[in-house]
N, C-alpha and C positions, 0 to 999 in steps of 0.2 A: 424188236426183241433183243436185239446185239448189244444196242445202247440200254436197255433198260437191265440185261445180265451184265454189261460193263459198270454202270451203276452200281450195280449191287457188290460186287465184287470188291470194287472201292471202296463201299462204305464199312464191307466185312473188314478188310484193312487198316480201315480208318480208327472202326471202332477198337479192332484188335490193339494195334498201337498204346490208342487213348487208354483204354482199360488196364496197358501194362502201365503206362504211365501215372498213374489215378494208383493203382498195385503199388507203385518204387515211392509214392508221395507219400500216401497213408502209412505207410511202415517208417518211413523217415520222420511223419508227424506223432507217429506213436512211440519210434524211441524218442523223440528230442522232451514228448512230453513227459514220460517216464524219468527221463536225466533229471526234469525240472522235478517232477513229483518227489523225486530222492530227495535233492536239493533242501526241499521242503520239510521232506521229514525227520531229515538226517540220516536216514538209510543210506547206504555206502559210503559216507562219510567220514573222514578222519578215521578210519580202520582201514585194514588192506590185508589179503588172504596170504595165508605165510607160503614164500615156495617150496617144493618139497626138496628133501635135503640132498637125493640125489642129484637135485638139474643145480641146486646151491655150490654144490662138491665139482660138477664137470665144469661150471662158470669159473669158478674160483680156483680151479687146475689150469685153467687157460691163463690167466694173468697172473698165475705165482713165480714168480723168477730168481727161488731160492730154493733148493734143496738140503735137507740137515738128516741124520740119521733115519731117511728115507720117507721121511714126511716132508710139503710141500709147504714154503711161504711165502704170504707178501709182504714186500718192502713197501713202508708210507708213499714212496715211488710208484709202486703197481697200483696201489688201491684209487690213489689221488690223481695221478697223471693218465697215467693206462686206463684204469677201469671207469673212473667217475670223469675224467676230460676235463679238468681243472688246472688250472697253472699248467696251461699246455706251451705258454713262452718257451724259447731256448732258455733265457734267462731269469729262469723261475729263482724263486727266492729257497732253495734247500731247507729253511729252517722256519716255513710257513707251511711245508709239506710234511715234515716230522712231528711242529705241533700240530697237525689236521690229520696223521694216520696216528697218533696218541689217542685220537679219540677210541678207536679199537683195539689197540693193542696195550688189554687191563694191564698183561703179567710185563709191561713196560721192559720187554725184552729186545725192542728193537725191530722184532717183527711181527706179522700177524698172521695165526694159528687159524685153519679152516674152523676149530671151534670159535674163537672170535669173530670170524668174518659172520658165522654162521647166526652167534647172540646179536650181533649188531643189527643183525635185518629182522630180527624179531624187535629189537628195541624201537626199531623205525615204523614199525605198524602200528604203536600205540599214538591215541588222541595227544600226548604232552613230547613227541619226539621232541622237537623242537628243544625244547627247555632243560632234555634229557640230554640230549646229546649236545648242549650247550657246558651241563654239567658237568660230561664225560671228559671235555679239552680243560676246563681248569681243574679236573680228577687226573693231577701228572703221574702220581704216584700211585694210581688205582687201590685205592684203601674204599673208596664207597663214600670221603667224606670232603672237603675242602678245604685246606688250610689257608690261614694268613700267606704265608710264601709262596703255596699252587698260585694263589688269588694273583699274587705282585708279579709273580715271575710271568703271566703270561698276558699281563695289561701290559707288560712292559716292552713285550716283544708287537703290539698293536702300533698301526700309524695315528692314531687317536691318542696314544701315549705319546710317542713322540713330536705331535703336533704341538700339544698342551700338556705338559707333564702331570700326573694326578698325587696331589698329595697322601702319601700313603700312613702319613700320623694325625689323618685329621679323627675326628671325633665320631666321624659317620663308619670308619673302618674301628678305631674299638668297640662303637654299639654292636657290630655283629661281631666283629673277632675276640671281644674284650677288650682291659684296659690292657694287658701284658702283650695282644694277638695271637695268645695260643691256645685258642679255644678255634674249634673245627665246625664249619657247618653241613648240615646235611642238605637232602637233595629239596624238599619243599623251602627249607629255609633261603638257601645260595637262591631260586627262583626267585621270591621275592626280593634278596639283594641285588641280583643281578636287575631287576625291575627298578630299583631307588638308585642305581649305578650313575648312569646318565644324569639325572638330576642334579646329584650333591656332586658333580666332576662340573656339568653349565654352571652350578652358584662357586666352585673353587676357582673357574677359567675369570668368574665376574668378579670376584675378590680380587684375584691377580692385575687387573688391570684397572679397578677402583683402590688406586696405591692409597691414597688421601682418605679412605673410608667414607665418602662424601653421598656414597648411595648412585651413583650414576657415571657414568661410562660412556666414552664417545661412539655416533654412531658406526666408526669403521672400527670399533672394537668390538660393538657387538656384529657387526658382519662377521669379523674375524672370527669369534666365538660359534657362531651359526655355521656357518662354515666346515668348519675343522670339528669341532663335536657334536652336531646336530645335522650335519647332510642328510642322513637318513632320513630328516623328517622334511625336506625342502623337496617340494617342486621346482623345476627350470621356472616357473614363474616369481614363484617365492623368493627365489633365488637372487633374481633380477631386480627387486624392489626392497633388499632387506634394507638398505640405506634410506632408500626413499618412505619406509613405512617407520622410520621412527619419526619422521615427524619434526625433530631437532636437531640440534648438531650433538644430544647429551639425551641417554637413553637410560630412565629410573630401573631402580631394582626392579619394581613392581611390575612396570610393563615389560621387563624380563621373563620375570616367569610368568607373568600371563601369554604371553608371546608362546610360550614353551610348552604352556599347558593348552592352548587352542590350538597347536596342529597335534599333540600327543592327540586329543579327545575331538578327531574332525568328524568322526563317526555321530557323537553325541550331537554337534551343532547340526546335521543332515535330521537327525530324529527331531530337531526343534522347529528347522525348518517345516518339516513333513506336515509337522504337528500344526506348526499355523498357517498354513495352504491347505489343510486341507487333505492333503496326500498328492496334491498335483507336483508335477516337478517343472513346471512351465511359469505359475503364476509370483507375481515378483509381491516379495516382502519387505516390508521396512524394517526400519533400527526399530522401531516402538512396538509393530508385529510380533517381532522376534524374542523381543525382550518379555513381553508378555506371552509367549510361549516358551519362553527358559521359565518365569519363574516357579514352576512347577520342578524344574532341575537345577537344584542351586552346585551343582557342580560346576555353573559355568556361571562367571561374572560379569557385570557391566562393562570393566577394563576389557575381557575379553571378547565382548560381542563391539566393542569400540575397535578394535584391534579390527575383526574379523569383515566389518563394513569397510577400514578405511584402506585392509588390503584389494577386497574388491575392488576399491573405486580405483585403487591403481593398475590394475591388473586388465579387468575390464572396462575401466572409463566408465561404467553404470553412476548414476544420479544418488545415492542413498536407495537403492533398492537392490534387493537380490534376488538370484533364482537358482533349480540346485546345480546345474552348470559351473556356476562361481565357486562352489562348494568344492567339485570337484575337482577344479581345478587349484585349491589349495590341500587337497588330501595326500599325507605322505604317499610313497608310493607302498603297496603292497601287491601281495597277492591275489591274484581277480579269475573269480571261475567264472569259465566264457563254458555254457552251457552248451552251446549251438557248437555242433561238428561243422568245418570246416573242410572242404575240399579241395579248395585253393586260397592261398592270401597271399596276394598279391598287390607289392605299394607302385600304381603308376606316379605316384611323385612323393616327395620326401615330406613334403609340404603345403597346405592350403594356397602358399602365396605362387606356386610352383604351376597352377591353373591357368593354361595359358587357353587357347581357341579350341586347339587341338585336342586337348586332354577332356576340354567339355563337351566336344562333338563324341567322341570317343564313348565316356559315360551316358548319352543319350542313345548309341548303339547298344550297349552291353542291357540299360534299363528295357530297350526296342525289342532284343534278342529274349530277355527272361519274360518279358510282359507276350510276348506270343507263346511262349511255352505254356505259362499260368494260363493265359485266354484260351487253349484247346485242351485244355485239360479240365477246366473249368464247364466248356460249354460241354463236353462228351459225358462228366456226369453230370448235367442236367436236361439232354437233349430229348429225354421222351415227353417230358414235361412241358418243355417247350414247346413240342410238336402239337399235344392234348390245347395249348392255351391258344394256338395259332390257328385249330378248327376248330374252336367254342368261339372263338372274339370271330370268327368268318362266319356263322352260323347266323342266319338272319331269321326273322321274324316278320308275318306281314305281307312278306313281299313274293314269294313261291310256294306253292304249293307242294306241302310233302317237303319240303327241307328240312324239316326240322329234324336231326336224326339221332344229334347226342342230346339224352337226359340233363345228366353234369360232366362235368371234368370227366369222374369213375367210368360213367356208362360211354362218354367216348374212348377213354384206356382201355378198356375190355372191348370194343368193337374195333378197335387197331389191330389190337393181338389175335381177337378170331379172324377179322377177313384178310388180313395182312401179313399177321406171322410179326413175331417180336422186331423183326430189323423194318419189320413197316414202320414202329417206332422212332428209329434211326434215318428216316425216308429225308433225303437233302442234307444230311450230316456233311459231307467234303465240301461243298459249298460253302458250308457255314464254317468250318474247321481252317478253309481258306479265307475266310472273312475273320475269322475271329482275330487269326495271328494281328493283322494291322490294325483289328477294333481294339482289342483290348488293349494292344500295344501301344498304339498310338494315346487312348486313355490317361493309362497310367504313365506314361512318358510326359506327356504334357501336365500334368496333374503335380509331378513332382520337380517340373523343369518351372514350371509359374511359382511352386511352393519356395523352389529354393529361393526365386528371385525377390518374395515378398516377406518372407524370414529374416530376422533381424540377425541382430552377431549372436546375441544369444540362445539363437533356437525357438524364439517364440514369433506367434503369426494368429493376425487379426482373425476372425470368425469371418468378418466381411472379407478377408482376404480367402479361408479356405474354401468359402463359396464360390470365389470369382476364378480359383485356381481349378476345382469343379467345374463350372461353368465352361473355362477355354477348353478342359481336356472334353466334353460332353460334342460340347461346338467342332472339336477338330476330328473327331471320327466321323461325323457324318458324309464325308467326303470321301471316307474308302468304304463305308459299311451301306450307304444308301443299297449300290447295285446290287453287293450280296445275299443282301436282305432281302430283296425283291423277289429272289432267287430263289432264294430258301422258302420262301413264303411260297411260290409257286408249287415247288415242289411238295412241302406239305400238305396244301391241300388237294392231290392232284389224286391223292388216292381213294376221296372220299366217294365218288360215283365209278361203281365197275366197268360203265363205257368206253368212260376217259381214255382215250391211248396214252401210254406210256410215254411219259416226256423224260429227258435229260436236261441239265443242266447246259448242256451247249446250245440245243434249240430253243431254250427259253430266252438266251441273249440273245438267238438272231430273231426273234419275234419281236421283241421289246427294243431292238435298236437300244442306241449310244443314250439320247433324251429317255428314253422307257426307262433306263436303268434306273435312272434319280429323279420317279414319279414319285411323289410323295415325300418329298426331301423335306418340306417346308414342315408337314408334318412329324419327321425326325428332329430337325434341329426343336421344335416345340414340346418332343418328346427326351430327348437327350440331354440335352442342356439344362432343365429344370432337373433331369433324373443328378445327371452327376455334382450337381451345385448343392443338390441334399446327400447327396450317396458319401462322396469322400469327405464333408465336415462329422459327419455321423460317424462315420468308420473310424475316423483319429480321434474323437473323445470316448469311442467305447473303448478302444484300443486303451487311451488310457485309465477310465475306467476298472477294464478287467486287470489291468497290470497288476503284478506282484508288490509287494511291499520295497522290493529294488526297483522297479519298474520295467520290469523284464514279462514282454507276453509270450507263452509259449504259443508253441500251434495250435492247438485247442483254443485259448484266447482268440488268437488272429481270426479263428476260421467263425467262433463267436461271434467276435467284433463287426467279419465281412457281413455274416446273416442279417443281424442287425441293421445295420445300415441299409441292404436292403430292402426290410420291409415300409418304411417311409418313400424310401425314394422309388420302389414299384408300384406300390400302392398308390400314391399321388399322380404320379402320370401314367396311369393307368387310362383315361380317357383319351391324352393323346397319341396312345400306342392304339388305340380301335383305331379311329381316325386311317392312323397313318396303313394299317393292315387292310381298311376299305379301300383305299385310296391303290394298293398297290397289288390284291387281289383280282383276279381277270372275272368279270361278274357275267354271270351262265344268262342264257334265256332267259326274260323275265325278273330277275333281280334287276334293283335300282344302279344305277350308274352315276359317280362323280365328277366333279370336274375341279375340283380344290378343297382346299382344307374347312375351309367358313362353308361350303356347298354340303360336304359329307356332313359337318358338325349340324347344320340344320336341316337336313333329309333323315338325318339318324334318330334325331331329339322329335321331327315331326310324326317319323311312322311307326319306331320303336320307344318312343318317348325317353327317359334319363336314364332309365337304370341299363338302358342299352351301353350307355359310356362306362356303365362298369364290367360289362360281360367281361370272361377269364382273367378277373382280379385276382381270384383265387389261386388261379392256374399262374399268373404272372409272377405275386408276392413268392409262390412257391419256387416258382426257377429261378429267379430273379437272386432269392434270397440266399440259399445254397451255391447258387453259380459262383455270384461276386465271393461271397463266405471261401469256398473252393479256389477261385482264382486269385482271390488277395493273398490267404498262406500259401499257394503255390509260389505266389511272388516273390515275398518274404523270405519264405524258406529258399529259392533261388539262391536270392540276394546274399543269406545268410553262408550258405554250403559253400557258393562258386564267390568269394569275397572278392571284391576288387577295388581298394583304394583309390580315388580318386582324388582325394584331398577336400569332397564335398559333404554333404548332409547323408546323415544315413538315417534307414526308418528308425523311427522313435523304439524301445522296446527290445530291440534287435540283439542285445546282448544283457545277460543276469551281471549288476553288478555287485558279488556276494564276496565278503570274503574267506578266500577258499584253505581249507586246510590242505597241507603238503601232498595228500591222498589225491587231490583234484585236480594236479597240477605233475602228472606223473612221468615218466622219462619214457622216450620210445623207442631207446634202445633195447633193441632184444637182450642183451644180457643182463639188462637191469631190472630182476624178476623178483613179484614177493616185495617186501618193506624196499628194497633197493631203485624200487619205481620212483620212488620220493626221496633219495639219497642225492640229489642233487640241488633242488630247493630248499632241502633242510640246513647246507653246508652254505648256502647261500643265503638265507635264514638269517645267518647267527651274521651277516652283518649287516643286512637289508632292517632288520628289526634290532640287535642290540647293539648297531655300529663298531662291533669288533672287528675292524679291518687289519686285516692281517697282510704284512707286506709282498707284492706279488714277483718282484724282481729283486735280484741280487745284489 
């Protein structure tokens, strides 16, 4: 009785635990899905709730460090240095901080008025800040409009100006200022100029150095040019091959701005890509694929999908084929809303090539660590099911008299709960809760330690290969899960006859000895090994699959994806789990007895005939499918909250690659409340997107 109230007691813990655990997931998978759902629809998107104007007033009293006729100001100094953490050098450039606190101070007094401060953060909440408060720095003289000389005076103060000087009488500055330049633009129009800016300053920079008019330029002139007015749109890869992608020592007009116009529009080539894969981001396409799913978008040219393959092939060394990886790694850099909350991110190395012994022992600890978490959270919400499918597939026919006692699956659950009581349910739970940590763990560890190894550079991996990565992780649990299993199976069925004495968990290993523990092993690895060689190829094509049009699966996805997967892979070795559950049940008076796998399989088919191999299919597909479903977003989501860089493969999915408006991307400083949550990428903004860099030191 001691041991079987010790039992119990444990498992009340056990469950309590698991059940809070299973409580902290589902809330964590129901915001992350909700973030994505927003995402989606554009709810909370590119808008931001205004703060109220009292908490605006006490912020804004905090970093004013000017007093006048008993009203409080900030100097371009407070707003830019103090308040937003900008140009925090000693040796800040004074006259990059006066034109960047211009952008607030309309009445160009030198300072800035709590009413300004206050308009400013409303101006930040609208979908177009960006473009507005681009506006507001060449609006020197706050009139609402843009003159010729706002326009000159403040390219002029840019290191983009002073790289490459911009001719300020070309023809592209009369079309919008007029022939005289004193004609004023407004706010929708200066958008659009500022949009043609860049372009007509790349073809003035290509003039300049085609002295001869000859149409072509050498290739360390257009480095130069990419360079110095076009960073913004360079990748570090890009970067490194701009020489080697012209191809010559002499670089045409043409492949100029084609060059120009395929990283401005890398967004487009992704949708072309999509378009002729399929929607996969895995599967590789050619020049002739590609070209016949542009021409449905004649925005992009032959020059430019010539361009686009031949940077691949320097970048990644791929054959004339692409995949969207290659893609992405030619995409300027922008803003990227990472969906999934973070709890930790942290980079154990700087670099892939940084993976030394150490670093990858280390990541098959932390995958060990999360993969037991997910595996007992996993098995505790499915363990009554499991319990129902472990006394149906034990239930024999034939062979005892009066055995027969569950109907189905239902009429065994209703007779658990009357004779037993609900935690009869839970009967062998810590057993299994200690089994499970190193089953599943061990599982998914090996699963994604074989994937990595058969993963090519670019992220892709044969079918035969996700099977055999399957296959190891299926084969290397049976070595810790045999015993416990045996375990568990005892104890589950221990409560089916009220005579039985009450067994534990200790006494069942000293009855079955060291060789007891791993009866029936033969039958596992026949069971496991086929399960997981269908379970995880299934899982990674539903996964992507349900992906998003980014290829981003939220938790609903994942936990989709897991169910999935396992109704094939329970359902199918569903025969050699009878098997292996005859083999390691202790068989009462009168039932038949085993003595191997080939013995039970033909004692079972002799006396119960076939459809005995399927007994609790029902019951299996159902725990089976929800568990793994459960344990795989447990993983995921792990993986996702507590990040940790490795320098290796991450799950596919694992991040929305969207890009994010300023609103998504918000400041965590507390005083940055209301539209000023996104005062920091906006100001960051205006040279990540329109290469106004503005000088940082003195």
């Amino acid at each position: 009785m001691a041991n079987s109230s010790s039992d119990n007691s444990t498992n009340d813990t056990a469950v309590s635990f698991s059940s809070s655990m299973i409580d902290w997931l589902m809330s964590t998978v129901v915001l992350e899905a909700s973030c994505q759902a927003e995402a989606k629809s554009g709810k909370g998107t590119g808008y931001l709730k205004r703060a109220k104007t009292e908490q605006l007033r006490e912020i804004f009293n905090k970093y004013a460090s000017v007093e006048k006729h008993g009203e409080k100001y900030m100097t371009a100094k407070d707003f830019v240095r103090n308040y937003l953490g900008l140009y925090t050098e000693p040796n800040f450039n004074p006259s990059s901080i006066t034109l960047l606190g211009g952008i607030l101070d309309t009445s160009k007094d030198g300072l800035i008025s709590f009413a300004e401060f206050h308009a400013f953060e409303g101006l930040l909440c609208v979908p177009d800040a960006l473009y507005k408060t681009a506006f507001q720095l060449f609006d020197t003289k706050g009139t609402g409009m843009v003159t010729f000389e706002e326009f000159m005076e403040v390219i002029k103060q840019t290191t983009l100006h002073q790289r490459v000087p911009f001719n300020f009488e070309s023809d592209f500055v009369k079309m919008y200022f007029g022939k005289d330049r004193n004609r004023s633009v407004n706010y929708v129009e200066f958008s659009q100029f500022l949009h043609d800016f860049h372009e007509e300053h790349a073809v003035q920079a290509f003039k300049s150095f085609d002295k001869e008019g000859t149409g072509f330029i050498t290739a360390m002139d257009f480095n130069d040019i990419m360079l110095n007015i076009k960073s913004h749109l360079l990748t570090l890869p890009v970067q490194n091959n701009l020489v080697a992608a012209a191809s010559s020592h002499k670089v045409s007009f043409p492949f100029f701005m084609a060059f120009n116009s395929l990283l401005t529009n890398m967004e487009l080539s992704k949708r072309i890509y999509l378009n002729a894969s399929g929607g996969s981001r895995t599967q590789e396409v050619t020049k002739e694929e590609f070209l016949h799913s542009a021409q449905m978008m004649s925005q992009i040219t032959p020059l430019e999908v010539e361009i686009l393959f031949h940077l691949t092939e320097l970048i990644s060394e791929s054959s004339g084929k692409i995949v969207y990886s290659d893609l992405e790694a030619l995409t300027p850099e922008q803003y990227m809303k990472v969906i999934t909350r973070k709890l930790t991110d942290i980079k154990a190395v700087h670099s892939p090539e940084q993976r030394g012994a150490l670093i990858q022992v280390l990541e098959q600890v932390y995958r060990f660590t999360l993969g037991s978490l997910a595996g007992a959270v996993g098995a505790t919400a499915v363990y009554p099911i499991d319990l129902v499918k472990t006394r149906m597939q034990n239930q024999r026919t034939g062979s005892y008299i009066g055995e027969l006692m569950y109907r189905n699956s239902f009429d065994c659950f209703k007779k658990v709960i009357r004779h037993e009581g609900v935690m009869g349910l839970y009967r062998g739970l810590v057993p299994q809760l200690i089994g499970v940590a190193p089953e599943k763990a061990i599982k998914l560890t090996m699963n994604d330690l074989v994937r990595d190894k058969l993963t090519d550079k670019k992220g892709n991996i044969t079918f035969a290969g996700e099977m055999f990565a399957g296959a190891c992780a299926g084969g290397s649990q049976v070595i810790f899960t045999n015993p416990l299993e045996i375990v568990k199976i005892r104890l589950q069925v221990a409560g089916e006859i009220a005579t039985v004495k009450k067994i534990s968990a200790v006494s069942v290993i000293k009855e079955l000895g060291f060789l007891g523990l791993y009866k029936g092993a033969r039958a596992c690895f026949l069971r496991d090994i086929p399960f997981s060689a269908i379970y995880f190829p299934v899982y990674a094509h539903s996964k992507q699959l349900l992906a998003d049009e980014n290829g981003y699966n939220s938790p609903l996805t994942l936990l989709v994806a897991g169910a999935i997967g396992g109704v094939p892979a329970a359902s199918l070795t569903t025969p050699a789990d009878v098997i292996k559950t005859r083999l390691q049940v202790a068989a009462r008076a009168g039932q038949t007895t085993y003595s191997g796998v080939f013995d039970a399989a033909r004692k079972i088919f002799r006396e119960e005939g076939g459809k005995a191999f399927w007994k609790g299919a029902p019951a299996r597909v159902f725990r089976s499918s929800p568990q793994f479903g459960v344990t795989l977003v447990t993983y995921e989501v792990l993986q996702r909250l507590f990040y940790v860089d490795f320098g290796g493969s991450r799950p596919k999915g694992s991040e929305a690659q969207l890009p994010a408006s300023a609103a998504d991307l918000r400041s965590t400083n507390p005083d940055h409340v209301g539209g000023y949550k996104v005062a920091v990428p906006i100001f960051r903004g205006i040279e990540s997107k329109f290469g106004l860099f503005l000088p940082r030191f003195a």
